[in-house]
N, C-alpha and C positions, 0 to 999 in steps of 0.2 A: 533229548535228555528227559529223564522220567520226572514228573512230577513229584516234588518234596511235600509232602505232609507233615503235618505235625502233632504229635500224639498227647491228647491232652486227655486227662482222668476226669469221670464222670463221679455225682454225688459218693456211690457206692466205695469209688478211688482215692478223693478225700477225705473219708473216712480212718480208709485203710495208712492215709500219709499221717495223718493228727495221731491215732491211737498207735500205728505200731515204728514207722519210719522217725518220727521225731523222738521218741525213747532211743531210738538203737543210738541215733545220734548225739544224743544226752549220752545215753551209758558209755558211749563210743569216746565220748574229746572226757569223762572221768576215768578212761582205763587207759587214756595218752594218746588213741587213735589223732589222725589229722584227717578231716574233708576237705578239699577241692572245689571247686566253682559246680563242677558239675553234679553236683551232691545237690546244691541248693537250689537248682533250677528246678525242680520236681515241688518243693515246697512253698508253694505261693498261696498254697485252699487255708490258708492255716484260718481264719474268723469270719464272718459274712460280710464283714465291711471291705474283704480285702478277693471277693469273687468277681471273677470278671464278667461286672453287671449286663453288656452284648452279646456277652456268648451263651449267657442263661438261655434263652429262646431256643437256639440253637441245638442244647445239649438236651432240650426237652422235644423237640421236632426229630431227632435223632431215633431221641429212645421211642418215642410215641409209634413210628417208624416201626421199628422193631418189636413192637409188646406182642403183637397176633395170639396172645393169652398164654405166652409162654414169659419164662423171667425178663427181666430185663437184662443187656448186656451190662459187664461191668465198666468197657472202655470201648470207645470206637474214637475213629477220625474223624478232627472237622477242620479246617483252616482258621485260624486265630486271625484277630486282628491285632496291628502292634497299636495300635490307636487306644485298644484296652490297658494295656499296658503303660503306656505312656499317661495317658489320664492317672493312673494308680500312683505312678511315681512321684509325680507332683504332689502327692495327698503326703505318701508315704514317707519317702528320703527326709524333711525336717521333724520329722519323731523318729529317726536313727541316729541322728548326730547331729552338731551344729553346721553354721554355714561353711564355714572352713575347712572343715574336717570336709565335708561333702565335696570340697572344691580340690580337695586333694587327693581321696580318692579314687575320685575323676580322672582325675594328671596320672594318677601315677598309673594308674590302671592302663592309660592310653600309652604308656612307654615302656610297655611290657613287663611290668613290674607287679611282685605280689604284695597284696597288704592282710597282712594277720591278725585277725580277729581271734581275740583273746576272751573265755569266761570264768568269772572268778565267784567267790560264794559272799566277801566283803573288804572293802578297801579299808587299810591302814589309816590311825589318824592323823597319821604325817602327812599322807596326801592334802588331807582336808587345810593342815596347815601353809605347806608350802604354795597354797591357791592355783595349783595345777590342773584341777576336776574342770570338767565340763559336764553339761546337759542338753538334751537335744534341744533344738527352736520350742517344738509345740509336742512335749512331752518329759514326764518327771523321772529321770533315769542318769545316772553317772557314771563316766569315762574317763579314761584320760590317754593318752597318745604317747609314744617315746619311737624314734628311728633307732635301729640297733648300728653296729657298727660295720654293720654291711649296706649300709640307706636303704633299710627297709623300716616299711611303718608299721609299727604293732600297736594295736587298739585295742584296750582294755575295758571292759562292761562288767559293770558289779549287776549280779544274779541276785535278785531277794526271792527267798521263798520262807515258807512255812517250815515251821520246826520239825513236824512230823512229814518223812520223807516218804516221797511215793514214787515206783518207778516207771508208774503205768502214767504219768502225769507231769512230765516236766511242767518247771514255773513257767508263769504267765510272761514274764520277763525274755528271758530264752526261747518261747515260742512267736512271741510279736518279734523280737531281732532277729530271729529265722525268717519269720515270712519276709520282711524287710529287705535281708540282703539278697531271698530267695526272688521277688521282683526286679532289683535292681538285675541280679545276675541273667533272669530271662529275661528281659528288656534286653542288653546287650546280647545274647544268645539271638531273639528275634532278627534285631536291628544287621547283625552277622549276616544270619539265611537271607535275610531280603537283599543283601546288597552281594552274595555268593552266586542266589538266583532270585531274579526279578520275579518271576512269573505266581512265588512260593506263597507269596503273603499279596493279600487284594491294598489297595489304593494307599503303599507306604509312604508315598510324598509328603503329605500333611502332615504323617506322624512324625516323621524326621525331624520336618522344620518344628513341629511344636516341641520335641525334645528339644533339640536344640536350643528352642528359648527358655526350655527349661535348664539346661547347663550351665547355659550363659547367666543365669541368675543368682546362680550360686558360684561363680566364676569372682575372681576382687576386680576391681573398676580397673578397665584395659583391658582386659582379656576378654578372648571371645573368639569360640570352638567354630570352626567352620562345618561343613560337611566332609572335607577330608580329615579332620582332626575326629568327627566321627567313626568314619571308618575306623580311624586307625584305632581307636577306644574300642570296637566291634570287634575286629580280628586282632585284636593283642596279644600276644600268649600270656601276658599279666594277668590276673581276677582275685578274685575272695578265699582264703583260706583259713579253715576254723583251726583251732586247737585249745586244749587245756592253759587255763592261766598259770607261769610260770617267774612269780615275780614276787621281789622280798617284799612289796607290802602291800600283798594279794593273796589271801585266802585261797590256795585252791580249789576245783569241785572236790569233793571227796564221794569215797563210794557211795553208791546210792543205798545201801544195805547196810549200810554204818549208822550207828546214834549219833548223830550230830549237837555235841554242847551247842546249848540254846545260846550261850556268852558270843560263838563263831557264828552266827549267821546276820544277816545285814541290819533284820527289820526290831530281831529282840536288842543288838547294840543299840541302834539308833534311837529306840522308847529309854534305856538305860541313861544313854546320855543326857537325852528331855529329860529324865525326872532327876540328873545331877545340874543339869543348868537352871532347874526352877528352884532346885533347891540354893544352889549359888547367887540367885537373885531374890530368895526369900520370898519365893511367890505361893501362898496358899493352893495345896494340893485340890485340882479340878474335880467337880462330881462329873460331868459329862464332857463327850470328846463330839463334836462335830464334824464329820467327814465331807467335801464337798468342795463347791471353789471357794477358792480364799478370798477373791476379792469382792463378795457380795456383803459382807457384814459390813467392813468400810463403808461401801457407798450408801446404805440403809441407814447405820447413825449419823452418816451426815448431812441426810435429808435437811434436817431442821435448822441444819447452820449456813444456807443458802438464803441469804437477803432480800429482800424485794428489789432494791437496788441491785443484787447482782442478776436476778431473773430478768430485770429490765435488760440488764445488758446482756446476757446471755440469747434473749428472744430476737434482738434485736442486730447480731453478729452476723455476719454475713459468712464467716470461717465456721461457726459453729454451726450453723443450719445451713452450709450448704449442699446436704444430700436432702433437703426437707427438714420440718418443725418436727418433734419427736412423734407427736401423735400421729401425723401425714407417714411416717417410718412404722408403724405397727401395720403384722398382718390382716389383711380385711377380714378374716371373721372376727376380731376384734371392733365391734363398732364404736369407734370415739365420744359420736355422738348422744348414744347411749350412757355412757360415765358421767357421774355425776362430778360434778364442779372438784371438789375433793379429791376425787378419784386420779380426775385430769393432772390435776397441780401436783399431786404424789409422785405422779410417776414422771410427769413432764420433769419436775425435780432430780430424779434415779437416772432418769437418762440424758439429765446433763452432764450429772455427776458422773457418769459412764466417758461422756467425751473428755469431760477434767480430767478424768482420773491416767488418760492415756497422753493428755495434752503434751506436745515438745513444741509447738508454735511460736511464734516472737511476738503476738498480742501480749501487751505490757500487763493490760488489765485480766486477762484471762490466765496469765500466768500468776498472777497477785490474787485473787481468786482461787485460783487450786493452791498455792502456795496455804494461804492463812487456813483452807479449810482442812487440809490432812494433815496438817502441823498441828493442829489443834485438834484434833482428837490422842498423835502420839501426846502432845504436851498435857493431856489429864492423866496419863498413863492406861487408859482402857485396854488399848493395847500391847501387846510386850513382844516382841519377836525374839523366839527362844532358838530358832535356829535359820539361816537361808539356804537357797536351793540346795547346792552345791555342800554346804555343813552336814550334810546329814544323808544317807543312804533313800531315805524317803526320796531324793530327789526333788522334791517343792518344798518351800517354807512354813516354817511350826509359829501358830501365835498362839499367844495365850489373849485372852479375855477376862479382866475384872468389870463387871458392869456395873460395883460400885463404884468406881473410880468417875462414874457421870458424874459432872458438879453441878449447882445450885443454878450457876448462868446458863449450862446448857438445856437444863429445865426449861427456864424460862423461855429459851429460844424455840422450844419444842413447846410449849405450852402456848405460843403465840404465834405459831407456823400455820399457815393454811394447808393440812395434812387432815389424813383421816385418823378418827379417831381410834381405829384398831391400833396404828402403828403409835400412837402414845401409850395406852395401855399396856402395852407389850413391853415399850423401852422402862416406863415406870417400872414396873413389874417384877424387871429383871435388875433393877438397880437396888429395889425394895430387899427383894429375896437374897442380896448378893451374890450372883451367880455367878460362879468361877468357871471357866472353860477352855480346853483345848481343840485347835479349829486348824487339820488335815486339809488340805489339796484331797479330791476325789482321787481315790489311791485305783490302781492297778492291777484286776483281774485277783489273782489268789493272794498279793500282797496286803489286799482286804484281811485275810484270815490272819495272817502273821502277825501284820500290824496288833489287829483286838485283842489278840490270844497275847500278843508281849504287852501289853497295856492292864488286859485283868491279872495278869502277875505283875505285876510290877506298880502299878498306878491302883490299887485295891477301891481306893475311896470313888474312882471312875462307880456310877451305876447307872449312866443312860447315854445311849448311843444313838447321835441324830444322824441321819444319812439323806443327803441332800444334793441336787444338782442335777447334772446333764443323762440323757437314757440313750445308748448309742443305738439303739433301732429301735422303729415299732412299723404293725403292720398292720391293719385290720383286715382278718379275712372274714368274706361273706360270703362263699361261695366264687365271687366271679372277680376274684383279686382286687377287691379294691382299697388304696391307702388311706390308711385312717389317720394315725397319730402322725399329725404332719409338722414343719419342725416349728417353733415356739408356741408348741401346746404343755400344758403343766398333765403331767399322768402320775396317777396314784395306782399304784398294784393292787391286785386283790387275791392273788392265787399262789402259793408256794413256789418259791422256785424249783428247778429241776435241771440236768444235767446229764445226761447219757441212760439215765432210768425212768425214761416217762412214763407216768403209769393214767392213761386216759380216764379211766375211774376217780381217781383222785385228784385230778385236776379239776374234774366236772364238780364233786364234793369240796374240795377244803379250801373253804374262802376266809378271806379278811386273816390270813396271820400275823399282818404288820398292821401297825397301833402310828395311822394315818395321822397326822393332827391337819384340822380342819383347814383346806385355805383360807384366806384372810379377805378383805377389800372387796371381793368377787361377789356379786349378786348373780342370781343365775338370770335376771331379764336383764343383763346389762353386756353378760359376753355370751355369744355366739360359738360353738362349738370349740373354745379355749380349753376345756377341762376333756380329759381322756381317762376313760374309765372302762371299765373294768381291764384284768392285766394279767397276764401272768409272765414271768422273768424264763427267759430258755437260753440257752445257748448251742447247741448242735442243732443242725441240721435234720438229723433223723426224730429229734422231739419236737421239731416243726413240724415237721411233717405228720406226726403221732397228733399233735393240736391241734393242728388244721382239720385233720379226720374227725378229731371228737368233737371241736366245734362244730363242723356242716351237718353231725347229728342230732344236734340239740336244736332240733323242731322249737322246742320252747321259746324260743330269741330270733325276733326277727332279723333280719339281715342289717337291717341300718343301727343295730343294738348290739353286732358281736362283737367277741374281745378283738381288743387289741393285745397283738405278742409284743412284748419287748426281749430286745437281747440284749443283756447285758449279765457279764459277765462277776462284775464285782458283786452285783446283787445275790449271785448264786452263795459266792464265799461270804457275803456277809451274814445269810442266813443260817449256815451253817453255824460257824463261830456263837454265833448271837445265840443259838440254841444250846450251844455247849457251855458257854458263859453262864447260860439261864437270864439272859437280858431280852428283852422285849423292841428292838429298834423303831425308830419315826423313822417315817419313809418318804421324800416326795421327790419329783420328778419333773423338768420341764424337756423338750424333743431339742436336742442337738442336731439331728441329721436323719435322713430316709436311706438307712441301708435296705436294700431291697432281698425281699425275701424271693427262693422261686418256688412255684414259676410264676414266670411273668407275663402283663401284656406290653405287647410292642409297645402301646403307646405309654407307657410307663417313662416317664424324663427326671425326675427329681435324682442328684446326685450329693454324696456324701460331702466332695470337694468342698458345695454350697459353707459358705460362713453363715452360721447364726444370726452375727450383728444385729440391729435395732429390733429386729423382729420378733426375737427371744427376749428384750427389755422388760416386759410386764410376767412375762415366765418367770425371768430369772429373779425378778420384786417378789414376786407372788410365793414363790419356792423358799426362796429364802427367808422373808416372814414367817414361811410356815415355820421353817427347822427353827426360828428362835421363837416363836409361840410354842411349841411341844419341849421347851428346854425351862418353863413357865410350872409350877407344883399345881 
């Protein structure tokens, strides 16, 4: 029997799936078209975090193979691993849906059955009321579920995009739940061939079983997929099927060539509703909106309401420190010893409060502990929560911030806290000045643009936009691949973003367009390679590769000085907006993850999978200081 190969698209292929295959399929489920499973297996290249980091080598050993000074090929044969895939999945499937939803699926999928995937432009606020919405695990995004009257599952995803309609660019939204169910589906596709023919795919055993523990994860307590219940989920005739949302309190797509009322799409309702809920609560209209994670302000005002008595018991818990003391948990170029006394106790503080803040435990005292300290900053009213996950199309929750609402004891508390003296200045500051502020979850690829553009209409008195938090790739190239921005490093941009138009020239030229504000606490003889500098924001493929060239020509910078790339995608749309607005945004940055750029070297290990946790703690202080110093007159 002949050997099965597997045809998998080279950079030049991804190209061709992002720009022309995902429009037809956008335009396709708004002119009623339906896809099939086999539609989506093709669509997996869709962002760099979601490239199959083993077969990079590969696909560059191919082409290298082939250049003899003539083009390169656009596609040839290699043999995949399902191992790639399987890794992917586990990242993947809990930012498509929640755990139940996944666990069902799964089921249904394996009993031959089809599940319809539905996209729509914004949900009714009935939904909202009836508390039927979901979100995925580790992503801000709303669904909801209904079986029709023939037991099947139809799955409904609200679509945010941008007011002004583009047809060469479906939203960010529809293209991440593409790539999403497009892994899932060739996962199963792979898992199929190898068990059709052995010989097709190298060393499937491993991957099986680790799938499988992967199922089994998302499976409810008792259950648990064998290897035949494998198969039968592999060769099902069940799978994924797209179509147009068709439901009364579901916006449909609508053409793409149509004007779309700003009233009907997700992200201008959603800012609409925020500015009738603050008005419902008589809350003083916000100058600035901070973008970023939500839960970093929390745990920074309540630095100073952690006791000596509770530090005592805190150092002293054997639940609380049993991965290590908080400073034993930062990455070694972080040197501890280096920090000065102040330094230590600041953030030894931040990252308890990190543990608190997640605390479910049955320590009496440590639950009594988190209880009195986040009750007591709702109880001054500082903060207001104006919407939760699930309320609002945003997908994550809206708070408001009055920083006058600081009282007198809490002063006190802060004025006798062994803290550094930046971070009293700063809290003073903003209580002084009465800063009023709306504080976004880090929003979502082009929902960045939506978002700003429905807020300078609607929210006018908005005139500063802080943008803060996690950078989904960086790379340093010097020539011989080496990474630089590694993860809980803080990186500040310095170069324009860009997007499908790289112009080498101007990348080299126009620096500094975002209005950084200074990190905070940080001496530079105290951290060791913590700060990542210089930057520029890209997101394709092909303008890496455009930067990569321009940097190995700039003789000027030596190797152990070159930029660092970051990909990040909301950077692109924020600067865009921010220009059109005629706003200025603060910018900063701490490394979430080492998506890998290519090409690679073999001995390249760092994966996206990796958690953050402790390691990211002085990043994520430091970042977050900064966005509330730059929100300071």
């Amino acid at each position: 029997m002949a050997r099965e190969i597997l045809r998998i698209p080279y950079i030049k292929e991804t190209e061709k799936l992002v720009f022309e295959q995902y429009p037809k399929i956008w335009e396709g489920l708004v002119t009623g078209k339906v896809f099939g499973s086999s539609w989506l297996r093709g669509l997996v290249f869709n962002y760099p975090n979601t490239l199959l980091f083993s077969i990079q080598p590969l696909y560059h050993d191919a082409v290298d193979k082939q250049k003899g000074g003539k083009k390169f090929r656009k596609d040839f044969e290699i043999e995949p691993s399902l191992s790639d895939y399987i890794g992917e999945i586990s990242y993947l499937l809990p930012r498509l849906a929640d755990k139940e939803t996944i666990a069902e699926i799964f089921e249904r999928i394996k009993q031959g059955q089809r599940v319809e995937i539905h996209f729509g432009e914004r949900f009714d606020q009935e939904l909202e009321r009836k508390k039927i919405l979901k979100r995925p695990t580790s992503r801000g995004r709303r669904y909801f579920e209904e079986v029709d009257e023939n037991g099947i599952l139809h799955i409904y995803f609200e679509i945010r995009r941008q007011t002004l309609n583009d047809e060469k660019n479906p939203p960010t939204d529809f293209l991440e739940l593409m790539s999403f169910l497009g892994f899932y589906e060739m996962t199963r596709f792979l898992v199929s061939l190898s068990i059709r023919n052995p010989k097709a795919l190298p060393k499937v055993g491993k991957a099986r079983k680790k799938l499988l523990e992967i199922v089994n994860k998302f499976l409810p307590e008792g259950q648990t997929w064998t290897f035949k219940d494998l198969k039968n989920w592999a060769n099902s005739s069940g799978g994924i099927y797209l179509s147009n949302a068709s439901h009364s309190y579901v916006v449909p797509l609508s053409s793409l060539t149509e004007k779309k009322e700003k009233h009907e799409l997700a992200l201008y309702d959603a800012v609409m509703n925020i500015g009738l809920k603050m008005e419902e609560k008589s809350l003083v209209p916000p100058e600035a909106i901070v973008l970023g994670n939500e839960f970093t302000f929390p745990l920074i005002l309540a630095i100073p309401l952690l006791t000596e008595e509770d530090l005592a018991y805190l150092a002293n818990s054997q639940e609380t420190n049993k991965e290590g003391k908080p400073l034993d948990l930062l990455p070694e170029s972080i040197k501890k010893e280096k920090l000065d006394k102040l330094t230590q106790n600041t953030l030894t503080r931040f990252m308890y409060l990190q543990f608190l803040s997640r605390y479910n435990g049955k320590d009496p005292r440590l639950k009594e502990i988190r209880q009195r300290i986040f009750t007591r900053l709702e109880e001054m009213g500082v903060i207001t929560r104006i919407f939760e996950a699930t309320e609002t199309s945003l997908g994550d929750s809206v708070d408001y911030y009055d920083f006058s609402k600081l009282d007198k004891a809490y002063f006190h508390q802060l004025e006798n806290a062994y803290v550094v003296e930046e971070l009293k200045i700063i809290l003073i500051e903003l209580a002084r000045q009465k800063k009023h502020i709306l504080n976004f979850s880090y929003p979502l690829g082009d929902n960045t643009y939506g978002l700003i553009e429905a807020i300078s209409n609607l929210i006018p008195s908005v005139n500063n936009i802080v943008f803060f938090g996690k950078v989904g790739a960086t790379l340093q190239w010097d020539g011989e691949n080496h990474l630089g921005a590694r993860v809980g490093r803080v990186v500040s941009p310095e170069y324009v973003s860009s997007i499908n138009d790289f112009n080498p020239q101007e990348f080299i030229n126009r620096l500094k367009e975002y209005n950084i504000p200074l990190p905070v606490i940080v001496n530079a003889d105290e951290i060791e390679l913590i700060f990542q500098s210089e930057g520029v924001l890209l997101q394709t493929l092909r303008d890496i590769k455009k930067a990569q060239e321009a940097i190995i020509q700039r003789e000027d910078i030596p190797y152990n000085e070159k930029i660092k790339l970051l990909i990040d995608m909301e950077s692109y749309y924020l600067f865009l907006i921010c220009k059109k607005v005629k706003i200025t945004p603060s910018v900063v940055y701490y490394t979430s993850d080492n998506t890998k750029i290519p090409p690679l070297p073999g001995t390249v290990k760092e994966s996206i999978i990796t958690s953050l946790g402790p390691r990211g703690s002085f990043a994520v202080m430091v970042a977050g200081l900064g966005a509330l110093k730059s929100l300071i007159n």
